[in-house]
Backbone and ligand atoms as CSV (ligand in chain L), in Angstrom:
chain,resi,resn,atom,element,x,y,z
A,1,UNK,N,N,-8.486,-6.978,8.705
A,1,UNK,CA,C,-7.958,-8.328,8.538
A,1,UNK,C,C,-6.683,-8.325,7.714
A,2,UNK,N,N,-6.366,-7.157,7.527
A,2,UNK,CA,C,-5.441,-7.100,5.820
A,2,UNK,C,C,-4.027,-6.679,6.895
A,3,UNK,N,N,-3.348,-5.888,5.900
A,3,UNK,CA,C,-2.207,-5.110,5.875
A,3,UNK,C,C,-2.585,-3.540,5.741
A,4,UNK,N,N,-1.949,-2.247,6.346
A,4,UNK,CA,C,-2.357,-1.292,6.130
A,4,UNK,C,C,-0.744,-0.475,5.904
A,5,UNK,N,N,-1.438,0.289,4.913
A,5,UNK,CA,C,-0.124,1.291,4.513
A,5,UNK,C,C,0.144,2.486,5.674
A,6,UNK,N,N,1.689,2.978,5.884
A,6,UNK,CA,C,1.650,4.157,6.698
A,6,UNK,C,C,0.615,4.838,6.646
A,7,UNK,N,N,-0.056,5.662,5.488
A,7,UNK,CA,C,-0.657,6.752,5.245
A,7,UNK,C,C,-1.591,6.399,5.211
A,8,UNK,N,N,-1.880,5.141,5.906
A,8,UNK,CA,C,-3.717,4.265,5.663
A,8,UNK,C,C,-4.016,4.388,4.910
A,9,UNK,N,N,-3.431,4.700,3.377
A,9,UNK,CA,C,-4.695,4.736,2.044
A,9,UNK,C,C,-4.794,3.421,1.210
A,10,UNK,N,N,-4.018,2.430,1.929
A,10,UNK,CA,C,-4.464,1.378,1.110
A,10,UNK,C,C,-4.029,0.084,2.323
A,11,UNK,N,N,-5.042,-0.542,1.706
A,11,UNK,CA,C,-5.587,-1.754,2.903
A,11,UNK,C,C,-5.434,-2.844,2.088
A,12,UNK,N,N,-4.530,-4.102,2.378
A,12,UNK,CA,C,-5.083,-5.213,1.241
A,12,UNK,C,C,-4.885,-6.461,2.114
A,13,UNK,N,N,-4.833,-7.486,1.102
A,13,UNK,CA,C,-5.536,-8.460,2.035
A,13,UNK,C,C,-5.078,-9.988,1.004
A,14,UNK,N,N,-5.331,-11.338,1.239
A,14,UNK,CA,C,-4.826,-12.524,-0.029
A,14,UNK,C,C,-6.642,-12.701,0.114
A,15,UNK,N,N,-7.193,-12.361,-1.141
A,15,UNK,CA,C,-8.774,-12.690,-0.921
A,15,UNK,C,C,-8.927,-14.307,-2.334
A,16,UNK,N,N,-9.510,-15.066,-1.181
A,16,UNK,CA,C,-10.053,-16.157,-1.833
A,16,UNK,C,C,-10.472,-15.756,-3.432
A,17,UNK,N,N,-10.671,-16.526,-4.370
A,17,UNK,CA,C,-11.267,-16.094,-5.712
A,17,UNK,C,C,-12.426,-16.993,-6.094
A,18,UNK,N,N,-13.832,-16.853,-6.609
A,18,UNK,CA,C,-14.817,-17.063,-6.608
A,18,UNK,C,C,-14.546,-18.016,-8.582
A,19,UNK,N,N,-15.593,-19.287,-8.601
A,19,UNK,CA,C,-15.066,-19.456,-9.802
A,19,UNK,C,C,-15.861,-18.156,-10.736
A,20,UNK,N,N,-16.365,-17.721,-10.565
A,20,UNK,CA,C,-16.740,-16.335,-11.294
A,20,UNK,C,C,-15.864,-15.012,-11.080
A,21,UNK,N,N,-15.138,-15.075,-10.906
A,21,UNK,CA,C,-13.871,-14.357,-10.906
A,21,UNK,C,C,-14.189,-13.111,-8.902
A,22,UNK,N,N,-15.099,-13.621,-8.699
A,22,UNK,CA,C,-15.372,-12.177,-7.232
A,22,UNK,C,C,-13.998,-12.882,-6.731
A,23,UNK,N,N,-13.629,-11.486,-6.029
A,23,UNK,CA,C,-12.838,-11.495,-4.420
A,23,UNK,C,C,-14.088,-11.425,-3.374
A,24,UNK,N,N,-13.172,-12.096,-2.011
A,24,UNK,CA,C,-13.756,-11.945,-0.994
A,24,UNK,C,C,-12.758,-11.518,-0.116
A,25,UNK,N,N,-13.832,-11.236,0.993
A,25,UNK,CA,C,-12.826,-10.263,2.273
A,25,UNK,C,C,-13.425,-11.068,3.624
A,26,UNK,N,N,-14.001,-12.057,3.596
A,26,UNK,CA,C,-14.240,-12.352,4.730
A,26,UNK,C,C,-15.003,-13.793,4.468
A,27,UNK,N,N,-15.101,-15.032,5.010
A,27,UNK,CA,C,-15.713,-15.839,5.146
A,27,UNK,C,C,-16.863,-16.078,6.693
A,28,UNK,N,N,-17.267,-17.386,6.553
A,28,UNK,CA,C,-18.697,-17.911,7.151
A,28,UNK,C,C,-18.771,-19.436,7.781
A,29,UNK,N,N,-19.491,-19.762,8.462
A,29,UNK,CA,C,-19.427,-21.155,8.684
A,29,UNK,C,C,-19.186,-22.428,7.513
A,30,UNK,N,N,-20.187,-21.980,6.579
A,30,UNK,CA,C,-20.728,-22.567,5.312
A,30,UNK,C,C,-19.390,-22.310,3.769
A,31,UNK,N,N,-18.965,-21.660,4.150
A,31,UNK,CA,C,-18.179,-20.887,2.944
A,31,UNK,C,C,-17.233,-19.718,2.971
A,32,UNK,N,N,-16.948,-19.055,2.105
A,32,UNK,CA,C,-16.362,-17.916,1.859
A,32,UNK,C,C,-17.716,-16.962,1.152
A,33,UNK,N,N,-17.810,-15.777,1.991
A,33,UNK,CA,C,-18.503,-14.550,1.611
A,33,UNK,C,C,-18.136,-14.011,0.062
A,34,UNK,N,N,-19.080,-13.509,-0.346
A,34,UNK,CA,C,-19.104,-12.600,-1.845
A,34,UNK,C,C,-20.263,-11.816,-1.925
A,35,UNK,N,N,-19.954,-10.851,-2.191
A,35,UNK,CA,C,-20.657,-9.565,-2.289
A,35,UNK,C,C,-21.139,-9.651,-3.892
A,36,UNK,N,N,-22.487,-9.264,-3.828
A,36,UNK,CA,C,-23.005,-10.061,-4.772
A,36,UNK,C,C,-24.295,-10.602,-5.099
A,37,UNK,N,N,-25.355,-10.521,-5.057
A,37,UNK,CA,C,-26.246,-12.171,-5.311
A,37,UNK,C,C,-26.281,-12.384,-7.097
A,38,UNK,N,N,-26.145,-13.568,-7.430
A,38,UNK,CA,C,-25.851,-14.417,-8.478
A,38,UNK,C,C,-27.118,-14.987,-8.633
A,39,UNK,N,N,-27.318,-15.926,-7.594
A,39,UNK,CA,C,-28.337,-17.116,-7.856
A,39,UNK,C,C,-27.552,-18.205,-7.623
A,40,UNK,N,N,-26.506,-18.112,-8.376
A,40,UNK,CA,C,-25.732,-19.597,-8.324
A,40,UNK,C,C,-25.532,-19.913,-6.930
A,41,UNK,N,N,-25.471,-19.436,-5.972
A,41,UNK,CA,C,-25.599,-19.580,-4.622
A,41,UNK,C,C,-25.604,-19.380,-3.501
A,42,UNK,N,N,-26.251,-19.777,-2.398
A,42,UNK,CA,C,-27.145,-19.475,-1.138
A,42,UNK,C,C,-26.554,-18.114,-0.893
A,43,UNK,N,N,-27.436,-17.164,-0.288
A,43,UNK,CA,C,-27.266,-16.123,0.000
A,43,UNK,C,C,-27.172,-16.482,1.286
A,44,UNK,N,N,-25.821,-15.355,2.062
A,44,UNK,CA,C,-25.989,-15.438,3.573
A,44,UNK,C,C,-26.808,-15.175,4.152
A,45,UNK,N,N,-26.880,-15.710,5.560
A,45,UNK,CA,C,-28.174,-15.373,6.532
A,45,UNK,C,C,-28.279,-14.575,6.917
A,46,UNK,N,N,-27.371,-13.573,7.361
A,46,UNK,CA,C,-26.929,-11.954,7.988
A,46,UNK,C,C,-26.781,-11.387,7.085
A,47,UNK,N,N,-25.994,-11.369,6.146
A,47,UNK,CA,C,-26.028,-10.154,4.618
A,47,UNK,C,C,-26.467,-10.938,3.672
A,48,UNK,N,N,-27.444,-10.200,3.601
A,48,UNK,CA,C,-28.819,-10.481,2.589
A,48,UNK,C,C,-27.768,-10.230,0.876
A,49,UNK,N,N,-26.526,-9.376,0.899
A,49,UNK,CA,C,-26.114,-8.750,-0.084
A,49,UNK,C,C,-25.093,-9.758,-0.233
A,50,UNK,N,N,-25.056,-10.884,-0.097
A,50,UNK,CA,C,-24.015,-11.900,0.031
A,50,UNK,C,C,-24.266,-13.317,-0.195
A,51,UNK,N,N,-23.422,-13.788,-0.894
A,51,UNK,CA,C,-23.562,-15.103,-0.991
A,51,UNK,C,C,-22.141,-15.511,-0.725
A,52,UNK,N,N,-22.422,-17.431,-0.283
A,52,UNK,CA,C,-21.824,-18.239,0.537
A,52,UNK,C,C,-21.323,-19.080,-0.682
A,53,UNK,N,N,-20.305,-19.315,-0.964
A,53,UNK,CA,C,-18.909,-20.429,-1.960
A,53,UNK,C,C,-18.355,-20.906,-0.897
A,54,UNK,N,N,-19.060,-21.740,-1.201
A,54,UNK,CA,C,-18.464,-23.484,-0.212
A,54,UNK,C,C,-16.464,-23.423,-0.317
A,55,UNK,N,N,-16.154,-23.626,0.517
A,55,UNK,CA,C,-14.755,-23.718,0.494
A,55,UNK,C,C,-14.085,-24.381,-0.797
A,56,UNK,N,N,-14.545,-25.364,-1.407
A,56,UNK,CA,C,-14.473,-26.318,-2.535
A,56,UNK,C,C,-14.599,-26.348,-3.631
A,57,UNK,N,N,-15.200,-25.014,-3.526
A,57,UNK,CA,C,-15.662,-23.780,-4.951
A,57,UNK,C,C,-14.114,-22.847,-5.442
A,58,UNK,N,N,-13.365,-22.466,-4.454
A,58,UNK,CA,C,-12.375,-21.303,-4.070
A,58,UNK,C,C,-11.390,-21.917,-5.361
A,59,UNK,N,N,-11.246,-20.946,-6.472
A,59,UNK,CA,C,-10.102,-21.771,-7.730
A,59,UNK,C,C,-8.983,-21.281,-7.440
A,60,UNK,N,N,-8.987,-20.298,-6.475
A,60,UNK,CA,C,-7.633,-19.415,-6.037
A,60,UNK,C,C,-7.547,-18.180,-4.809
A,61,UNK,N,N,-6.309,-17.525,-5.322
A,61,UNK,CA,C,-6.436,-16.222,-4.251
A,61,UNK,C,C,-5.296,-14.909,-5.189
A,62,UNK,N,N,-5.754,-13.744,-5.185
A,62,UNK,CA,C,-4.912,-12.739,-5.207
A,62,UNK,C,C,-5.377,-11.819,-4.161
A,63,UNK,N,N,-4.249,-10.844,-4.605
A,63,UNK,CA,C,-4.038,-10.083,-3.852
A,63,UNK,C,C,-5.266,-9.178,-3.982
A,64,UNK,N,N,-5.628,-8.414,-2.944
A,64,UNK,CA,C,-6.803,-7.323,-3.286
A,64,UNK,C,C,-6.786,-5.824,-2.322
A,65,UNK,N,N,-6.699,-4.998,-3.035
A,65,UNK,CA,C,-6.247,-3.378,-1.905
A,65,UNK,C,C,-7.262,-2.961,-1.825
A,66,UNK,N,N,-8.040,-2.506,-0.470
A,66,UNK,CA,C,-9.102,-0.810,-0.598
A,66,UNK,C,C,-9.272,-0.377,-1.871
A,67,UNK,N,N,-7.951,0.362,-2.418
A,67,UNK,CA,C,-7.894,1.373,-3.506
A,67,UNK,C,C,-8.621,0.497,-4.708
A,68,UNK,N,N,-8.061,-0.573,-5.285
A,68,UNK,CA,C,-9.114,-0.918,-6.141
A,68,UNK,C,C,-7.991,-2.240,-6.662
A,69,UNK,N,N,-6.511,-1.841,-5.979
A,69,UNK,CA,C,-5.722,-2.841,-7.031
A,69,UNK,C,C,-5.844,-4.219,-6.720
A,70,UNK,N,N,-5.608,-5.360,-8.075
A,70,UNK,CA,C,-5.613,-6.382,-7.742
A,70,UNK,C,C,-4.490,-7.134,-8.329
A,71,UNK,N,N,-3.725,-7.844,-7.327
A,71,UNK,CA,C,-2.310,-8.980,-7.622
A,71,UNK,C,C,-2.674,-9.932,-8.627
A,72,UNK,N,N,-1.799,-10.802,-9.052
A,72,UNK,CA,C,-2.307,-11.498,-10.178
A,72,UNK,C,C,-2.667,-13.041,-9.211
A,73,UNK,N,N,-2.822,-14.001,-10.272
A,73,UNK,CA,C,-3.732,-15.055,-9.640
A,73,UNK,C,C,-2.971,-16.397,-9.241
A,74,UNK,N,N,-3.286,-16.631,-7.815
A,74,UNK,CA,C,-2.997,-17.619,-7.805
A,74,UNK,C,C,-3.650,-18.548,-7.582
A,75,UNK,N,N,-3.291,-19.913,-8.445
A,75,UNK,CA,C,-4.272,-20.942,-8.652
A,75,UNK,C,C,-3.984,-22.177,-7.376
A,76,UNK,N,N,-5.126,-22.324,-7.241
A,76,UNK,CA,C,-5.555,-23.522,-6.343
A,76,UNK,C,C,-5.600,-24.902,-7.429
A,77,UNK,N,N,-4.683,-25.998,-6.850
A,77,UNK,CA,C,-4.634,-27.059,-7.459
A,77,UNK,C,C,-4.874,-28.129,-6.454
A,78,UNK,N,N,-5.756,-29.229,-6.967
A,78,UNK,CA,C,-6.120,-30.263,-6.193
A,78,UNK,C,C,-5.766,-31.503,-5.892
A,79,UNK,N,N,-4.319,-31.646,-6.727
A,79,UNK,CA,C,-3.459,-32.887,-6.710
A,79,UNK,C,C,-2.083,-32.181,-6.468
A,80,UNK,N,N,-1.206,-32.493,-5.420
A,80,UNK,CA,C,-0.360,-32.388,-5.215
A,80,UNK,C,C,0.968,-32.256,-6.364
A,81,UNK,N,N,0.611,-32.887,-6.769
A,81,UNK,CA,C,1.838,-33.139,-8.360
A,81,UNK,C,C,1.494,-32.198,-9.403
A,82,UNK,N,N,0.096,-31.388,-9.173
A,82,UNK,CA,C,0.191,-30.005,-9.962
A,82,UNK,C,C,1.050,-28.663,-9.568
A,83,UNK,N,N,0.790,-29.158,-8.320
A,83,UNK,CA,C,1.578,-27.838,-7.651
A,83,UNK,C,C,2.621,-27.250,-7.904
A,84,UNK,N,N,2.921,-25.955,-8.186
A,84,UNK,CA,C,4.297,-25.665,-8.340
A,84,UNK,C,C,4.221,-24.121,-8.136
A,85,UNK,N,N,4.934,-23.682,-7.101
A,85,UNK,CA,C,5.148,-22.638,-6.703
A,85,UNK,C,C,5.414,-21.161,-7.430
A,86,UNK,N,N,6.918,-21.488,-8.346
A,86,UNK,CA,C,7.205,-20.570,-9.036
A,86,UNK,C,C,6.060,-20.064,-10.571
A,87,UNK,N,N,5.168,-21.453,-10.738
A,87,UNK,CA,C,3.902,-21.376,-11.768
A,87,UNK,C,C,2.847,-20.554,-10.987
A,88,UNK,N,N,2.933,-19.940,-9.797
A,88,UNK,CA,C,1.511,-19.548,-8.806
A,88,UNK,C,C,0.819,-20.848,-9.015
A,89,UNK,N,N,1.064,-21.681,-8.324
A,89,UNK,CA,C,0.039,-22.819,-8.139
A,89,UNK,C,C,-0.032,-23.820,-6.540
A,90,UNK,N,N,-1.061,-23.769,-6.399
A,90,UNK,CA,C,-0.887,-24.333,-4.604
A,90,UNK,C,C,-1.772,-25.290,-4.929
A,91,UNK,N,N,-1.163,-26.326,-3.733
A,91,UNK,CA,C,-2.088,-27.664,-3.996
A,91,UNK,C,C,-3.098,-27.153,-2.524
A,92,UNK,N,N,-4.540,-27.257,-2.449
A,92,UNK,CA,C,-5.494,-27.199,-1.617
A,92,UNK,C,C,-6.145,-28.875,-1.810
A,93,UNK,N,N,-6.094,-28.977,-0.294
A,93,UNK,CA,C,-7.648,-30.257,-0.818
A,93,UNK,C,C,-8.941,-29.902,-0.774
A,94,UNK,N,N,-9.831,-30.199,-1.207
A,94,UNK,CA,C,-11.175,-29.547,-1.585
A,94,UNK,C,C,-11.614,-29.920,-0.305
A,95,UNK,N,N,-11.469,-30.581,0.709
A,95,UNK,CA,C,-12.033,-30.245,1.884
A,95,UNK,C,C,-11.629,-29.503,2.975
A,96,UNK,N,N,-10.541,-28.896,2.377
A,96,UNK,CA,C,-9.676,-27.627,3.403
A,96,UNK,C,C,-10.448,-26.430,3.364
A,97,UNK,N,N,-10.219,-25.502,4.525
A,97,UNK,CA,C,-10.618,-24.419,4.762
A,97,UNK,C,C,-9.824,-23.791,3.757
A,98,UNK,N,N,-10.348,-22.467,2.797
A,98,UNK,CA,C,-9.860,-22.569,1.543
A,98,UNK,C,C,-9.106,-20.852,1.734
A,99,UNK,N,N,-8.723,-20.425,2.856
A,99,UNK,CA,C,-7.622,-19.192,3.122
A,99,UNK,C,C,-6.673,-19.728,2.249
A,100,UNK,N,N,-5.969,-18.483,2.168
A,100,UNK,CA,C,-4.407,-18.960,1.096
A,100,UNK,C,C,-3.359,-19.775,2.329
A,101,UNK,N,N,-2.361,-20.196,1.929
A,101,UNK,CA,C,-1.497,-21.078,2.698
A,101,UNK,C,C,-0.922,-19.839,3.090
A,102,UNK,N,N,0.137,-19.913,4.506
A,102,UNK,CA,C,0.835,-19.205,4.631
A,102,UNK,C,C,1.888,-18.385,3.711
A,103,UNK,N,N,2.524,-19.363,2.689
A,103,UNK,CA,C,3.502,-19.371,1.763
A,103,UNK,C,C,2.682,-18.453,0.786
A,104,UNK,N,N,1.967,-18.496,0.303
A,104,UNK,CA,C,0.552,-17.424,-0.823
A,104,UNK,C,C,0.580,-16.513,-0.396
A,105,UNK,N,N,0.106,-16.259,1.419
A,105,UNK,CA,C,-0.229,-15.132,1.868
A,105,UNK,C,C,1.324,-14.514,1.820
A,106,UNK,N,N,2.105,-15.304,1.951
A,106,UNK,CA,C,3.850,-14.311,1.691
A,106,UNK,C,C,3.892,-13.650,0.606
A,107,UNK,N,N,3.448,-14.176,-0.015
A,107,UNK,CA,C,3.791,-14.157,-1.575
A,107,UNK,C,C,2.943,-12.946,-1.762
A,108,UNK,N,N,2.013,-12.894,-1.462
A,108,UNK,CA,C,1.327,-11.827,-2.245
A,108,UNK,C,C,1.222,-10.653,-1.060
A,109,UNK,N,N,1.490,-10.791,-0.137
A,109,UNK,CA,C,2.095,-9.726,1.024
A,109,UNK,C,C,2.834,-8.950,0.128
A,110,UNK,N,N,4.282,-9.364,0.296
A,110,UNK,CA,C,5.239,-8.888,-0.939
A,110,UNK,C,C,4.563,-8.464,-2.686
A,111,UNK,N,N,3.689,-8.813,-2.785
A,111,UNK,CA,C,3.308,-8.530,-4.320
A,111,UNK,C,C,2.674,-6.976,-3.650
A,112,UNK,N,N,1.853,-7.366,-2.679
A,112,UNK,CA,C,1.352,-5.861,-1.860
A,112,UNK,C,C,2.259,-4.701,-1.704
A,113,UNK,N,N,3.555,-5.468,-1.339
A,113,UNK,CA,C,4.201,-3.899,-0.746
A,113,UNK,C,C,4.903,-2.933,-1.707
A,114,UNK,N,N,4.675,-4.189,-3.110
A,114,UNK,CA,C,5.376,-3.662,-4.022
A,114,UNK,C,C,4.307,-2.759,-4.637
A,115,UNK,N,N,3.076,-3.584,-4.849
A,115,UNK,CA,C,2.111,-1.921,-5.046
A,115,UNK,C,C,1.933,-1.012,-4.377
A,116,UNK,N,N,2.314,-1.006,-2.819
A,116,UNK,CA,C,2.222,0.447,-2.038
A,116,UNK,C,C,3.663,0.696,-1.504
A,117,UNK,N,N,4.828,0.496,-2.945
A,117,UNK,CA,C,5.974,0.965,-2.788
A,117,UNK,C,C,6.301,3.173,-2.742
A,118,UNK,N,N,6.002,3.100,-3.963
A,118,UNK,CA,C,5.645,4.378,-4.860
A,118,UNK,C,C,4.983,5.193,-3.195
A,119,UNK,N,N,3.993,4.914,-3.392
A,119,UNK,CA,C,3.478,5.791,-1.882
A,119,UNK,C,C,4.232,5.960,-0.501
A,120,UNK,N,N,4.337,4.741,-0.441
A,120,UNK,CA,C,5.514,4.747,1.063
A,120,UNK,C,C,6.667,5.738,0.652
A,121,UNK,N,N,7.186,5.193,-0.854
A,121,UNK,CA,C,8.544,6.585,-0.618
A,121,UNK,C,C,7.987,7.701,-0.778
A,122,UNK,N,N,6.666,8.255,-1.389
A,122,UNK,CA,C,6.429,9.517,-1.377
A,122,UNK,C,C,6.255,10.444,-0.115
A,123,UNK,N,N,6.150,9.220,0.765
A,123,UNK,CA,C,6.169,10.066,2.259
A,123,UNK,C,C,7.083,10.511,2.418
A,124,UNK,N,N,8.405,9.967,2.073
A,124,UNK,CA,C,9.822,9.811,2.610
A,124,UNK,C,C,10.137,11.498,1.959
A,125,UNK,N,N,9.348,11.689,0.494
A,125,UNK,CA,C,9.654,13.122,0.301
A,125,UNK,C,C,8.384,14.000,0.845
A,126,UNK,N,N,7.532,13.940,1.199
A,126,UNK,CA,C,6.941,14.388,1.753
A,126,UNK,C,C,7.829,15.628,3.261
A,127,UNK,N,N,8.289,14.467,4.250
A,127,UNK,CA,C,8.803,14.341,4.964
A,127,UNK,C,C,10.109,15.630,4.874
A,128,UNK,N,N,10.785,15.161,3.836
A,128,UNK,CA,C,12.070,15.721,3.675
A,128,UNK,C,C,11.842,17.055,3.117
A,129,UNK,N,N,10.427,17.376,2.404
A,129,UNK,CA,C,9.892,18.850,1.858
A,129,UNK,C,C,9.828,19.531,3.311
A,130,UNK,N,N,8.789,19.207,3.793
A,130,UNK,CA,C,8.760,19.280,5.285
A,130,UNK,C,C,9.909,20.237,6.239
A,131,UNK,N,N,11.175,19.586,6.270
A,131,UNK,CA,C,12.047,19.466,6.522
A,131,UNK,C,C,12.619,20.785,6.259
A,132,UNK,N,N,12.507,20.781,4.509
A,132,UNK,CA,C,13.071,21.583,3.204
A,132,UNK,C,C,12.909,22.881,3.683
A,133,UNK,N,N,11.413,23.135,4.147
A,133,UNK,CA,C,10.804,24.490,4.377
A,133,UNK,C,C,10.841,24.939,5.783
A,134,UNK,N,N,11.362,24.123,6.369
A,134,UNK,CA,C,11.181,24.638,8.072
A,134,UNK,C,C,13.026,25.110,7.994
A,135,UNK,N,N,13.646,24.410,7.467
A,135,UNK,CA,C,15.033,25.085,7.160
A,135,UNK,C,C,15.201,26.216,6.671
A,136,UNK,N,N,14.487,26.481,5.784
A,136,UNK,CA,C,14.449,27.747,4.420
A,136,UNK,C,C,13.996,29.118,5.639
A,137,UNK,N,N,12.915,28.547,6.759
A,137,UNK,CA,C,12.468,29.762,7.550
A,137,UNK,C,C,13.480,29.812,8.299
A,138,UNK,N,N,14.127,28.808,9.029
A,138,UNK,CA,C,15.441,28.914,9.829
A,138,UNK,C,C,16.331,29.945,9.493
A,139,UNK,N,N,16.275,29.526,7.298
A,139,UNK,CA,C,17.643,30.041,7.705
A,139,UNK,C,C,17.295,32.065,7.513
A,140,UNK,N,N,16.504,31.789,6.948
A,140,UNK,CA,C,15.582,33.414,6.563
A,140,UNK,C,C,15.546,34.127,7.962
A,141,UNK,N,N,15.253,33.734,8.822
A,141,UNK,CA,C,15.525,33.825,10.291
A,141,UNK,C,C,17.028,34.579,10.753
A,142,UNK,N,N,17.913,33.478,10.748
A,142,UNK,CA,C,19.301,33.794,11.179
A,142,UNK,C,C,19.973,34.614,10.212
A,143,UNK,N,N,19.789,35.057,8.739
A,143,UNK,CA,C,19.980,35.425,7.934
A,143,UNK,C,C,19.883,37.480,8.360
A,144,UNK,N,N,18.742,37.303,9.131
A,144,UNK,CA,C,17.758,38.884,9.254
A,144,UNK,C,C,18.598,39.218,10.528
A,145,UNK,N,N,19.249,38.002,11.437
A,145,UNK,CA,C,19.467,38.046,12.575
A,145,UNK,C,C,20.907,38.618,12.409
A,146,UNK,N,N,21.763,37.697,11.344
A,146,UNK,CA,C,23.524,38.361,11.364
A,146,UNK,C,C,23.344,39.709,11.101
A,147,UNK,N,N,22.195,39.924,9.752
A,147,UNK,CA,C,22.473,41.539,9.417
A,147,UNK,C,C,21.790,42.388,10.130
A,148,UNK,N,N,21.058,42.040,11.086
A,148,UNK,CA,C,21.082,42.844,11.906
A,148,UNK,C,C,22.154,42.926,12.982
A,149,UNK,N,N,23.229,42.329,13.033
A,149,UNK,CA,C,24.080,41.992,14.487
A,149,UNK,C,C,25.359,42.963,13.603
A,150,UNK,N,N,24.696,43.391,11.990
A,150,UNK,CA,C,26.056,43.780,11.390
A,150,UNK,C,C,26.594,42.818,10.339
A,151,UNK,N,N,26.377,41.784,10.087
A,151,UNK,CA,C,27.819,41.073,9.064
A,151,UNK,C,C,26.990,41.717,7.971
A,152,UNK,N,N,27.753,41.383,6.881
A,152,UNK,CA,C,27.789,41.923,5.613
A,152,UNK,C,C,27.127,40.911,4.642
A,153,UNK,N,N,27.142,41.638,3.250
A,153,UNK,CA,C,25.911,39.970,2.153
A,153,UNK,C,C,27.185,39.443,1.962
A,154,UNK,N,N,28.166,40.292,1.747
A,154,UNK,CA,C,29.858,38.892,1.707
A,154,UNK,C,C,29.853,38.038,3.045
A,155,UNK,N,N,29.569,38.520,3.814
A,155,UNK,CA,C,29.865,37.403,5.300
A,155,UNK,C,C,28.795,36.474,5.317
A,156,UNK,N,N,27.627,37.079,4.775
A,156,UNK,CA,C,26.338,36.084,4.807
A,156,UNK,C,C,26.583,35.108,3.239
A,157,UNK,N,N,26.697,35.839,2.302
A,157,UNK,CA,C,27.169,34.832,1.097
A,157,UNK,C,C,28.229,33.651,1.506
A,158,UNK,N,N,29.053,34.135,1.981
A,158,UNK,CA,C,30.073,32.936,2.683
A,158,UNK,C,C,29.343,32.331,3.522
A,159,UNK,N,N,28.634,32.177,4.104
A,159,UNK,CA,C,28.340,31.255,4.970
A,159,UNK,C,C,26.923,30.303,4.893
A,160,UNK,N,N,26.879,30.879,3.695
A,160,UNK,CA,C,25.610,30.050,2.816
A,160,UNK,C,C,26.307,29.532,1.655
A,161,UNK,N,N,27.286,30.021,0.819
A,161,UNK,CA,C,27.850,29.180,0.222
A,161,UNK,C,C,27.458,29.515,-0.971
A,162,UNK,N,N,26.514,31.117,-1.515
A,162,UNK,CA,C,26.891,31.885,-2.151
A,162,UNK,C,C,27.018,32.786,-2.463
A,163,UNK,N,N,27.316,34.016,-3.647
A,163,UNK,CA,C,27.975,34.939,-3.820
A,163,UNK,C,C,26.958,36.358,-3.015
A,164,UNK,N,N,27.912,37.161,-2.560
A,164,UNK,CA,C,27.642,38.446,-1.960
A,164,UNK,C,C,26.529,39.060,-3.029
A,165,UNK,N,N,26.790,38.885,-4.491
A,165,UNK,CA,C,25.245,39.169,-4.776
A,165,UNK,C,C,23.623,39.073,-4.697
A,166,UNK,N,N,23.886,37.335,-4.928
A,166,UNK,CA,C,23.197,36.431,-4.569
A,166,UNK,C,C,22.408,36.190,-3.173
A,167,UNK,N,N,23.242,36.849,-2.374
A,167,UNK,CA,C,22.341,36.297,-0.916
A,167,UNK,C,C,21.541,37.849,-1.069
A,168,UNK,N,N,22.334,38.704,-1.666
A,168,UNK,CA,C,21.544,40.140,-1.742
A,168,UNK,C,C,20.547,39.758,-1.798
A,169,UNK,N,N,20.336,39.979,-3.387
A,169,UNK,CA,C,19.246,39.257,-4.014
A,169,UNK,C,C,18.000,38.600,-3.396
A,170,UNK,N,N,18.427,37.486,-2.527
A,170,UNK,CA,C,17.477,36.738,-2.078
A,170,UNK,C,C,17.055,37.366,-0.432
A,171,UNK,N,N,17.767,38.186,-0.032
A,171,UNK,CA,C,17.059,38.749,1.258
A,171,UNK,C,C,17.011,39.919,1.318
A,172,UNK,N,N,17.519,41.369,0.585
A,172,UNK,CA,C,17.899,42.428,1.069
A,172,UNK,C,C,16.192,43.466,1.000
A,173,UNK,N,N,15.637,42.765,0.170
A,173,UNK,CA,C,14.014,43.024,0.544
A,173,UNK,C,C,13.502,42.729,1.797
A,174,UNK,N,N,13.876,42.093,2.087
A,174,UNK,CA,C,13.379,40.723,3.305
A,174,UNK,C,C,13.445,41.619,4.725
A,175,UNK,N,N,14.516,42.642,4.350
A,175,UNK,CA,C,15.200,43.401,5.896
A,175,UNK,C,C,13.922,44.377,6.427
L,1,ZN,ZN,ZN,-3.782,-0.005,-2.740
């Protein structure tokens, strides 16, 4: 139902907020789902491990990932003239289906991507290591290939860009 990262390790989602502070990941005819039994109320009919918060219950929504992280809170307000956006505050009417508004779910989309920023670029070096080492055999490759065709560690230093010692150094074992 969520958002998923390239590397699938993190899944998140705008989960309703319980006035007892639970997230949820899924709602019901009756309510919004919580994992859980409390007492304070009805357990679902299909997951016995669940209870049902009436839409009218819902004080908010953050953000919520697989991994464990959670966005900060945004509050559900019930008079229009509380509302104010840049405060995290949304006006809901208590008889609305109590999902975040589109504008929330933006909001904390973006609060999402900024927690699975760090990871996304680590692919990017991932990627480019990748890259790093399939070059390094390339060039270890063409390297075995000139001196065998004959050029010299000066002709091979020049054309790696360094000194006739240096490429010694790094391949003349290698032969
Ligand atoms: Zn995550």
């Amino acid at each position: 139902m969520g958002w998923i990262s390239t590397d699938n390790e993190h899944e998140g989602w705008a989960a309703p907020v319980a006035p007892d502070g639970r997230l949820s990941a899924s709602s019901t005819a009756g309510g919004m789902l919580f994992r859980g039994v409390t007492g304070h109320y009805p357990p679902d009919e299909m997951l016995p491990d669940y209870e049902v918060i009436p839409d009218s219950q819902i004080i908010g929504w953050r953000g919520q990932c697989e991994c464990g992280w959670q966005g900060e809170m945004w509050e559900r307000v019930t008079s229009r003239a509380a509302a104010n956006f840049s405060h995290r505050r949304d006006y809901f009417a208590l008889d609305e289906f109590a999902t975040a508004s589109s504008k929330v779910e933006d909001a904390i989309h973006d609060e999402w991507k900024t927690h699975i920023a760090p990871s996304e670029a680590v692919l990017g070096v991932e990627a480019a290591a990748r890259e790093y080492t399939q070059a390094g055999h390339r060039l270890d490759k063409t390297v075995a290939a000139a001196k065998a065709a004959g050029a010299s560690w000066a002709d091979i230093g020049r054309a790696v860009g360094i000194s006739r010692q240096s490429a010694h150094e790094r391949w003349a074992d290698k032969q």
